[in-house]
N, C-alpha and C positions, 0 to 999 in steps of 0.2 A: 213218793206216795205209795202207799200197801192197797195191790188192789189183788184177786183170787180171781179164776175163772169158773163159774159154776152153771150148768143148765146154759151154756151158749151164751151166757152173758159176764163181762168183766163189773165184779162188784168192789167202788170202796170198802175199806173198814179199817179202822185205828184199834192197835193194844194199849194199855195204858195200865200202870200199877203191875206191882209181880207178887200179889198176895196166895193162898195157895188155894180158894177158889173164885170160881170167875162169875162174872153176870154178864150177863150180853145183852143190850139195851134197843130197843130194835123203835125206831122213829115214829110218828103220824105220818098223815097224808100231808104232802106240798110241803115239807119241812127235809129235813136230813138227821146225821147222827148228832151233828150239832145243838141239837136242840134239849140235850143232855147235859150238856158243857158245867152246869151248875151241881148236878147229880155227880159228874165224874168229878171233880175236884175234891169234892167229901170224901168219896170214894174209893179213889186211887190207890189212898195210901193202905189201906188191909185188905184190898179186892184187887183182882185183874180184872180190868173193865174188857170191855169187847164191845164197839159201837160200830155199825156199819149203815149203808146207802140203800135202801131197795133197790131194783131195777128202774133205770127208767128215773130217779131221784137223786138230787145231789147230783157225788161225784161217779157213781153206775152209769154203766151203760147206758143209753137209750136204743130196748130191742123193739122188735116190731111187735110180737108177741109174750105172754108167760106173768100179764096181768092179772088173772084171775088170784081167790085169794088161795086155794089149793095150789095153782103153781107158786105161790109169795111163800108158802109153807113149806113146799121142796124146797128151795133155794134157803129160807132158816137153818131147815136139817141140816143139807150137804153144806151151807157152811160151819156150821158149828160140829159136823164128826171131821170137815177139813182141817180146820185148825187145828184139832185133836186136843180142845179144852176139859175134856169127859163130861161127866154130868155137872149142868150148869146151874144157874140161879138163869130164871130168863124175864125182863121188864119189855112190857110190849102196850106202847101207848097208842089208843084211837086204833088205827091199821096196826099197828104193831100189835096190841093186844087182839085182833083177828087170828093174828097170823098166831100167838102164844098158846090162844087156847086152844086150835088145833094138833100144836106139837105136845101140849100135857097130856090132850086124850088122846091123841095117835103113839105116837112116840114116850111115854112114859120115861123110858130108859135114860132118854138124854136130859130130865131136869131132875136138880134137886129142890127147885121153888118156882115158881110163878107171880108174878105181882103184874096187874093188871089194873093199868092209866086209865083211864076216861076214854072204855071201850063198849061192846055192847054185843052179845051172842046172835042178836035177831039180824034181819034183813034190814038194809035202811029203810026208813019211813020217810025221808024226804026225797027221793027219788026225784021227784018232777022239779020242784026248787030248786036242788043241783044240778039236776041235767040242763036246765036253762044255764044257770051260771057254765059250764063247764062248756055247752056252746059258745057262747061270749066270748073265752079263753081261746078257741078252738079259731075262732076267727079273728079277735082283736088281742089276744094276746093277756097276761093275766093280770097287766094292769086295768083293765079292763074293771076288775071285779074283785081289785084289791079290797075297797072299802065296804061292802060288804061280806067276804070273808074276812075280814080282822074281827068285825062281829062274830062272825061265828066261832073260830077259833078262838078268841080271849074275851074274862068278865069283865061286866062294867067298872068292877073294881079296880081290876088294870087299864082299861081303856079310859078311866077319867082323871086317873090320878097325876096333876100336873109334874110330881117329881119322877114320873117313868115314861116322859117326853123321847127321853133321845134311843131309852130302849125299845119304846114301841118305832120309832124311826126303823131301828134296826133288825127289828124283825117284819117292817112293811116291805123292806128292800129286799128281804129275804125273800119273801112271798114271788114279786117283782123280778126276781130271778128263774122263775121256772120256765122255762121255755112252752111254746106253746104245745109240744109231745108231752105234757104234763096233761096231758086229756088221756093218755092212756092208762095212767094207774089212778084218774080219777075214775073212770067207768069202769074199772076192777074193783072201784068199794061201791060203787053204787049195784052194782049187783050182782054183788056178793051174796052167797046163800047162807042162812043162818044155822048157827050148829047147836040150835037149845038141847035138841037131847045128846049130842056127843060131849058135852061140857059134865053129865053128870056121873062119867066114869073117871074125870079127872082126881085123885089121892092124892097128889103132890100137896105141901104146904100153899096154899095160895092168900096172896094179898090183892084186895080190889081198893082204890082209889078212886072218887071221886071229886071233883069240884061244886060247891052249892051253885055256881051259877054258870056251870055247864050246860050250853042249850044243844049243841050237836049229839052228846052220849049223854043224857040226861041221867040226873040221881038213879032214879026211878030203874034205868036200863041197866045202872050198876045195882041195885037191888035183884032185880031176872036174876043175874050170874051170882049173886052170893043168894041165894036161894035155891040153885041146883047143884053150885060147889061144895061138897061135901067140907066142912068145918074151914071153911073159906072164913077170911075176917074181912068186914066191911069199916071202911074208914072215910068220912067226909072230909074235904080240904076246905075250909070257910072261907069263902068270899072270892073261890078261883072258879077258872073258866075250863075251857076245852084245854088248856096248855097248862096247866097244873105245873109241873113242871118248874115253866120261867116265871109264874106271876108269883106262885107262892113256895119259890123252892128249900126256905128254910123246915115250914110246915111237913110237906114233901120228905123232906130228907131224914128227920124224924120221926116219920112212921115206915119208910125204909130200915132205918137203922133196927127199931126196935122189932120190927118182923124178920130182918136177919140175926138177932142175936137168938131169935127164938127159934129157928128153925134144926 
């Protein structure tokens, strides 16, 4: 397994594809690079993928520190000048898209595009909702509070559809998997500081994504950020949730492709 050492900590991350520019795909919160797996197979074959682990998720470390979402942004950078892919395409869902749109308006240098999941520039607004689940976790463990995080995370369009039984299976178990040190890079999104105005020096090509029945990064939060991004294109995913992604990744993969041919 390919793992780099950065900022004190050992981070997963997989290459995939030898096309001759790359994207780097960077996860949500309580997920890993996995949660890609439908994007990179599209993908692969005319792109170098780059998917990796946060801290503290998946197969990363678990440090004691370097949650916040400015240290989650160091750790993007030094890894992506480590690898030495130059200037990237970079996809950053929920937490990932945090972490994206800091490196466009910080670091310009290092992207040639940005496309931004079911993310959101402000401050959470459900703060006390989570922090109560995220206690729960802290003490019984994230089974705990599987069942209502699957709500939040995916639409009722995925969650009732009887022929996506054994998928939703396997992304419950996935959830079910975090250990209970999964409370520290939940209280690095919850308060998280919002970057509305450093968003509107970003110039890169950017693509916003959202799901109509996203209730965690709501429409509305993907509208904020194509409102301050300069010729940013806004695209709805119909009838997806927080995890756009896995519910509707044919839709998904389509407004990917055609935002990379354009850029």
């Amino acid at each position: 397994m390919p793992f780099i050492q950065i900022n004190n900590c050992n981070f997963y991350y997989e290459i995939h594809g030898a096309g001759a520019e790359t994207i780097v795909l960077a996860h949500g919160l309580l997920w890993s690079g996995d949660m890609f797996h439908k994007q990179l197979e599209h993908l692969k074959d005319r792109y170098r993928i780059v998917t990796y682990d946060h801290r503290g998720q998946g197969r990363s470390e678990v440090t004691v520190g370097g949650y916040d979402m400015d240290s989650q942004y160091e750790d993007a950078v030094a890894l992506i000048e480590q690898l030495g892919q130059g200037s990237v395409h970079f996809g950053g869902l929920s937490m990932g898209g945090f972490i994206g749109m800091r490196i466009a308006a910080r670091r310009p240098d290092l992207l040639r595009s940005l496309i931004l999941m079911e993310t959101s520039a402000q401050p959470e607004p459900n703060t006390f909702k989570y922090g109560i689940l995220n206690t729960l976790v802290k003490l019984f463990g994230v089974s705990a509070v599987t069942g209502p995080v699957m709500k939040i995370m995916f639409g009722e369009k995925f969650l009732q559809d009887p022929a996506r039984r054994e998928e939703r299976a396997i992304w419950r178990a996935n959830l079910e998997r975090n250990p209970k040190t999964i409370v520290r890079a939940v209280t690095g999104v919850l308060q998280r500081k919002g970057v509305e105005e450093e968003i509107q020096r970003i110039q890169c090509p950017t693509l916003i994504l959202v799901g109509t029945q996203d209730k965690a990064t709501t429409p509305e939060k993907a509208a904020f950020i194509h409102g301050r991004i300069p010729g940013s294109i806004l695209r709805h995913i119909e009838g997806a949730g927080h995890t756009a992604c896995v519910e509707e990744p044919e839709a998904y993969n389509r407004e990917i492709d055609a935002f990379l041919a354009s850029v």
